[in-house]
BAPADO-86021 format. One record per residue: x, y, z of N, C-alpha, C in turn. Coordinates in steps of 0.2 Angstrom, whole numbers, padded with zeros to 4 digits, always signed. Each point is the difference from the previous one (the first is absolute). Layout:
XYZXYZXYZ;...
***
This chain:
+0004-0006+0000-0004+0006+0000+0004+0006+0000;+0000+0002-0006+0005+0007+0000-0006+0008+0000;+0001+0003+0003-0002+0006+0002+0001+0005+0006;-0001+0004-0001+0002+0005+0005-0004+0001+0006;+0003-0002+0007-0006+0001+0004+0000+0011+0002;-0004-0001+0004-0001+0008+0001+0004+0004+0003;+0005-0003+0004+0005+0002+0001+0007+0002-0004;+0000-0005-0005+0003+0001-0006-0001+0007-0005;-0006+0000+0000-0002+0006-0004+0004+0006+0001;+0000+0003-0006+0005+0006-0001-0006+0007-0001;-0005-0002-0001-0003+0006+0000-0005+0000+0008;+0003+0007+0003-0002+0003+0005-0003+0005+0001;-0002+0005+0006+0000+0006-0001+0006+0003+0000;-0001+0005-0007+0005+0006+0001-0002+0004+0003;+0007+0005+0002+0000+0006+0004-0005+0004-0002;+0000+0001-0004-0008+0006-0001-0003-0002+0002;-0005-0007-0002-0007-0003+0004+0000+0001+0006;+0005-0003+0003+0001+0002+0006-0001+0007+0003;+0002+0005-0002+0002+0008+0002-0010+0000-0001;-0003+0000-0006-0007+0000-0002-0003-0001+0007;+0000-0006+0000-0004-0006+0008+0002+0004+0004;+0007+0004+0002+0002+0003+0008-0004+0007-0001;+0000+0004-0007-0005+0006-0001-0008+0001+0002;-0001-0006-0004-0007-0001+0002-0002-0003+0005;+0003-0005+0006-0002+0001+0005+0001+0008+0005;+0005+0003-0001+0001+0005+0002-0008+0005+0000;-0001-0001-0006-0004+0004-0002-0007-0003+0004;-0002-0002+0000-0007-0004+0002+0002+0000+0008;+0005-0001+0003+0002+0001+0007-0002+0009+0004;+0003+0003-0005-0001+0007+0001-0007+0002-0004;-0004-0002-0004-0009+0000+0002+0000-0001+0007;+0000-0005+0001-0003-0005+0005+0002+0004+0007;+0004+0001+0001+0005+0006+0007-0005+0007-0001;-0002+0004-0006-0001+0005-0003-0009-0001+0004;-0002-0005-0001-0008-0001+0001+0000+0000+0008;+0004-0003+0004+0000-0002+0006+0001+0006+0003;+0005+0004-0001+0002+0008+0003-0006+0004-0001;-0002+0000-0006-0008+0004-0001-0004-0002+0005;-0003-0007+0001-0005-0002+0004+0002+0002+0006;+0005-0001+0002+0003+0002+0007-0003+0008+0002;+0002+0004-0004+0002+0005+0002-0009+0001-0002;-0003-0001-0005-0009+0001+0000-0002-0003+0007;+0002-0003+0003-0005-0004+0007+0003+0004+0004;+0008+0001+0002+0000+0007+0005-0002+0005+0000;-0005+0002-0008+0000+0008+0002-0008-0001+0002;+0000-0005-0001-0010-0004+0001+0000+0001+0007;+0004-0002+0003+0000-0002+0008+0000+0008+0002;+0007+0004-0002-0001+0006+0004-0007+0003-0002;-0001-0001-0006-0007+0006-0001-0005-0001+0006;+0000-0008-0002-0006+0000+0005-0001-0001+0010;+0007-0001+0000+0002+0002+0007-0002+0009+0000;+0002+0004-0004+0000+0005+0002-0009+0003+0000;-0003-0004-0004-0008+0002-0001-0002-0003+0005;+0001-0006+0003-0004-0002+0006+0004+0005+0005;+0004+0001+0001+0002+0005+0006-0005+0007+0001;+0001+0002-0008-0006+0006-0002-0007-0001+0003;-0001-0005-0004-0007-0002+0000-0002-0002+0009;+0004+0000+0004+0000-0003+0009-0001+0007+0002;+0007+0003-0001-0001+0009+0002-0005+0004+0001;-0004-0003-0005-0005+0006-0005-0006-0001+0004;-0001-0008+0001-0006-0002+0004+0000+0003+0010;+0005+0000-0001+0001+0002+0009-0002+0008-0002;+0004+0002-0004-0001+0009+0002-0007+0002-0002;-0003-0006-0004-0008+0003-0003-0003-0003+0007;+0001-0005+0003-0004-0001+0008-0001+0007+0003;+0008+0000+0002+0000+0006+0004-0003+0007-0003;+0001+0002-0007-0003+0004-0002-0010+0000+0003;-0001-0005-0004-0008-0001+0003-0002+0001+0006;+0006-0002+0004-0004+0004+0007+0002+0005+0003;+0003+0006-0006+0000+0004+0003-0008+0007+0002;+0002+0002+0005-0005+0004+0003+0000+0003+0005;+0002+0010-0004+0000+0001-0006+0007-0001-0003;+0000+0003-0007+0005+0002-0002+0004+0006+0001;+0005+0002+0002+0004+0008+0003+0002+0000-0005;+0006-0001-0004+0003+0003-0005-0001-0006-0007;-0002+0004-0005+0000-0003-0006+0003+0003-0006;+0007-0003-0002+0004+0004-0003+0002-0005-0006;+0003-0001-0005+0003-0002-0004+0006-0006+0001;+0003+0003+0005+0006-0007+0002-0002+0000+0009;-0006+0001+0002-0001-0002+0008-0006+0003+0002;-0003-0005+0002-0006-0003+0005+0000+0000+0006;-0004+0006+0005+0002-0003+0006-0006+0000+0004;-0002-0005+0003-0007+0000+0002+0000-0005+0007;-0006+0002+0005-0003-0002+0005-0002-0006-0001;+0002-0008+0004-0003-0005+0001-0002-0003+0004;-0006-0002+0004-0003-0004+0006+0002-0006+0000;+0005-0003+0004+0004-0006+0002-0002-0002+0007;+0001-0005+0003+0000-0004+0006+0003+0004+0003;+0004+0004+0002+0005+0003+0004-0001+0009-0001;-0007-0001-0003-0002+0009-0001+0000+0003-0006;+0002+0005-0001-0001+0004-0007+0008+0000-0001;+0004+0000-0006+0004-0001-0002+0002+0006-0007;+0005+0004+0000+0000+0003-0006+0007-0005-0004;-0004+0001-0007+0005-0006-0004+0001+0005-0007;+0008-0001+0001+0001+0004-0007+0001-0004-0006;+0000+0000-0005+0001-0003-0006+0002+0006-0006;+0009+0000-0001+0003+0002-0004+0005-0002-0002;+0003+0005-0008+0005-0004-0002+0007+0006+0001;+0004-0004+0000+0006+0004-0001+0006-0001-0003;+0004+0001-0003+0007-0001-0002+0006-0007+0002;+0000-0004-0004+0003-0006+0002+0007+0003+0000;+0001-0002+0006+0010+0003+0000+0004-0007-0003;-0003-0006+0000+0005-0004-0003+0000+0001-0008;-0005+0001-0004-0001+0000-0007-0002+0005-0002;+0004+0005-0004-0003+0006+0001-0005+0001-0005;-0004+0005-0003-0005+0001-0005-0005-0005+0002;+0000-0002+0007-0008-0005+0003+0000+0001+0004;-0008-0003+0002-0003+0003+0005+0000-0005+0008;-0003+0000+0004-0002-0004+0004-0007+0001+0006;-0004-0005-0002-0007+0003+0004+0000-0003+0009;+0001+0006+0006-0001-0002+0005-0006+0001+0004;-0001-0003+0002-0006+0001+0006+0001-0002+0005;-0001+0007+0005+0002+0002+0007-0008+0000+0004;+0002-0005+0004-0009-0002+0004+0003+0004+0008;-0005+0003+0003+0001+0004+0005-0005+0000+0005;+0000-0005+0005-0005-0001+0005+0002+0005+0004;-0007+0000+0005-0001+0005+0006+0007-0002+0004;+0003+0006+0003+0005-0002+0005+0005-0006-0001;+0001-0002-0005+0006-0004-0004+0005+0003-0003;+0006-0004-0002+0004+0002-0005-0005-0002-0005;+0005+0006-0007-0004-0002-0005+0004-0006-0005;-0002-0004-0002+0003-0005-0004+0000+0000-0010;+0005+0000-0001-0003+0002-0008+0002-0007-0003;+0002-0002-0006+0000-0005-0005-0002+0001-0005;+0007-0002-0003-0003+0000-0010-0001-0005-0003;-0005+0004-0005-0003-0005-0002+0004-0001-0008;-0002+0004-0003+0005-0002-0009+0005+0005+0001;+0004-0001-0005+0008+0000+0000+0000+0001-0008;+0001+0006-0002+0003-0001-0009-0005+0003-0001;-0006+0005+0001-0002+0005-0005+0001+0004-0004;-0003+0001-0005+0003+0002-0006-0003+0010+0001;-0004-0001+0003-0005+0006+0003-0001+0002+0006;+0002+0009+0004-0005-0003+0004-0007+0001+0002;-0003+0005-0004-0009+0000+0000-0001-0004-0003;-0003-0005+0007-0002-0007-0003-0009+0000+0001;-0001+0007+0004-0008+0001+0004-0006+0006-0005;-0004-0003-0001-0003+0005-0007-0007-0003+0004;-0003+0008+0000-0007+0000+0004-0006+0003-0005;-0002-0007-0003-0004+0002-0008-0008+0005+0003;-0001-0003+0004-0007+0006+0002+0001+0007+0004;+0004+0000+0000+0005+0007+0005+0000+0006-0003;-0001-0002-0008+0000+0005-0005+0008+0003-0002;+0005-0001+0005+0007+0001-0004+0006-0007+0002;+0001-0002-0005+0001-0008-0001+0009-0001+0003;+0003+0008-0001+0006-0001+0004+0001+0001+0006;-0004+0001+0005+0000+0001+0007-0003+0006+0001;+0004+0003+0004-0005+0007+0003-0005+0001+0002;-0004-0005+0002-0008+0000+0001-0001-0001+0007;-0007+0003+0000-0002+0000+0008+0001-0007+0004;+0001-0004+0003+0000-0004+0002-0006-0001+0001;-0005+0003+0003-0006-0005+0000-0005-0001-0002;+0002+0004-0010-0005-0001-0004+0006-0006-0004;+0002-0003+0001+0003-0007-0004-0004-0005+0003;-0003-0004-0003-0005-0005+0002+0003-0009-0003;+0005+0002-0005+0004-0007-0001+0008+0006-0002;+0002-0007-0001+0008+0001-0001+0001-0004-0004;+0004+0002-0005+0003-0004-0008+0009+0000+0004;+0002-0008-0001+0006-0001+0000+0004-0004-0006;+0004+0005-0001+0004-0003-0007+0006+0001+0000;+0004-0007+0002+0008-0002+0000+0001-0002-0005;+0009+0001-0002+0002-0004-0005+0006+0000+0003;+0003-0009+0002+0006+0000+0004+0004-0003-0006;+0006+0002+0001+0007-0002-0004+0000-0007+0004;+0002-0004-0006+0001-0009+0003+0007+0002-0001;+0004-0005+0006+0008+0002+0000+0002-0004-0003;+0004+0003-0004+0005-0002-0005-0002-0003-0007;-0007+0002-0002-0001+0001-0006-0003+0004-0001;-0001+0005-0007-0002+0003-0004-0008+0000-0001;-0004+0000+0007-0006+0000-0003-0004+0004+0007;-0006-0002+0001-0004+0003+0008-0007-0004+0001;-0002+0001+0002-0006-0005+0004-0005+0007+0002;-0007+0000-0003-0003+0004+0001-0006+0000+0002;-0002+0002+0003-0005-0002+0006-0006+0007+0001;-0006-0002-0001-0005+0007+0001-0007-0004+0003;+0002+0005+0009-0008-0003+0002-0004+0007+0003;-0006-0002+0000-0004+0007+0002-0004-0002+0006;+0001+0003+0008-0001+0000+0007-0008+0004+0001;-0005-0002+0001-0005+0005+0003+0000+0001+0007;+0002+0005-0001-0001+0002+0009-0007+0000+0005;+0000+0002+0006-0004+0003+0003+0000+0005+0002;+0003+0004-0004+0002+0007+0003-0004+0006+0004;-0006-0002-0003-0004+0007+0000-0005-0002+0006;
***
């Protein structure tokens, strides 16, 4: 039996085929890395968006509480709220304004300083990253930028837009409070 087993054989891969094969995995490998980076980086900016909107969307509900029980309202201004509220432990004056982020500059940050009878007063903030600070617009009050009597405002329009950290985008958020002011 005369023939050449496969070993024998003289036709191989040449160096080109070869360099080919090394290219083209190259190439399909760097798809493949290219997709993975993208999804990554789409599912983190998912997570912070939405961590930052549920943080908004918690803040928003506590300070429209406390809004609604305000009675009355003292100051009704554009970037600050400050009004009397009936508590367990008496009447309380609770402020609700924004001021100046010292860590990020050109944002805002919204506090609220609650102030029982004969106590210290305790403040807490609530969002971090506003892009504005009149977030407070009193649409029956007749002037929508503040300035108005307090105690012909009978609801409060609240509209944030916070800076999500470390991406290019913001979380907007608009609710409207009816009081019991009057």
């Amino acid at each position: 039996m005369s023939g050449k087993g496969f070993l024998d054989r003289e036709d191989g891969l040449t160096l080109i085929e070869l360099l080919v094969v090394i290219v083209l995995l190259g190439v399909v490998g760097a798809i493949t890395i290219s997709g993975i980076v993208t999804s990554q980086r789409a599912a983190r900016w998912q997570v912070e968006y939405t961590h930052t909107l549920n943080e908004s969307k918690t803040a928003l509900e506590r300070i429209t509480g406390d809004i609604r029980g305000a009675n009355p309202l003292l100051v009704a201004e554009a970037d600050r709220l400050e009004f009397e509220m009936v508590r367990s432990a008496g009447r309380h004056t609770v402020t609700v304004e924004t001021s100046e982020n010292p860590e990020r500059p050109s944002t805002y940050v919204l506090q609220v300083t609650d102030c029982p009878p004969a106590s210290p007063c305790s403040a807490r903030t609530e969002l971090v990253g506003l892009r504005e600070p009149e977030i407070f617009s009193f649409p029956d009050a007749g002037d929508p930028g503040g300035g108005v009597s307090p105690t012909s405002v009978s609801s409060v329009t609240i509209d944030v837009e916070v800076d999500v950290a470390h991406l290019d985008t913001t979380v907007d958020l608009t609710t409207r409070v009816a009081l019991r002011n009057r």
